[in-house]
C-alpha positions in Angstrom: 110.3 68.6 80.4 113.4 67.5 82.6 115.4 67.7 79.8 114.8 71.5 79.5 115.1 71.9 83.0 118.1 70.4 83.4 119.5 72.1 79.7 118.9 75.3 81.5 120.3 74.5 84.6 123.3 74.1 83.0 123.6 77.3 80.3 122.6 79.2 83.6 125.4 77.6 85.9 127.7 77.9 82.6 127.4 81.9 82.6 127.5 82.6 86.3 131.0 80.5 86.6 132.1 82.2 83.5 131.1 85.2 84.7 132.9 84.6 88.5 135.5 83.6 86.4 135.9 86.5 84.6 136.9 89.2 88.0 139.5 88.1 90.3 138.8 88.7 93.9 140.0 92.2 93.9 137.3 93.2 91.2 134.3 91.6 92.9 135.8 93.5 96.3 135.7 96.8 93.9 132.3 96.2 92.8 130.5 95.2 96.5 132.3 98.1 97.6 130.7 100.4 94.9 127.2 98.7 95.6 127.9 99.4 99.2 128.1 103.0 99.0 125.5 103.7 96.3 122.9 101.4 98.8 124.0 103.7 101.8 123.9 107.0 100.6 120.3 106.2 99.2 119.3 104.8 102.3 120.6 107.9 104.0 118.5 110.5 101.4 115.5 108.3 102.0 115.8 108.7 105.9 116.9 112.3 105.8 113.7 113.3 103.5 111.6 111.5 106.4 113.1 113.2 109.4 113.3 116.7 108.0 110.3 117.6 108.2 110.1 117.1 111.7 113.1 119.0 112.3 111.8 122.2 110.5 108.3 121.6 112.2 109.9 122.5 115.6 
């Protein structure tokens, strides 16, 4: 069993540094960014369809 374990361990640590490897700082900075605004205007619909209704109920 801990050879498993420890066999997937590493494939999984393999890919992820690969996979860091892979961007240089300015794409990861490009791709947060991107998450960031997609996360922010969602947040904002969600919010906006809640308060509405109040709003219109005045």
């Amino acid at each position: 069993m801990q050879e498993k374990i420890s066999s997937l361990s590493a494939y999984v640590s393999g890919w992820a540094f690969a996979l860091f490897g892979a961007f240089s700082l300015q794409d990861w900075m490009s791709i947060v960014g991107g998450v960031s605004v997609a996360s922010t205007v969602f947040i904002n619909r969600h919010y906006k369809k809640i308060t509405l209704p109040s709003f219109i109920n005045l």
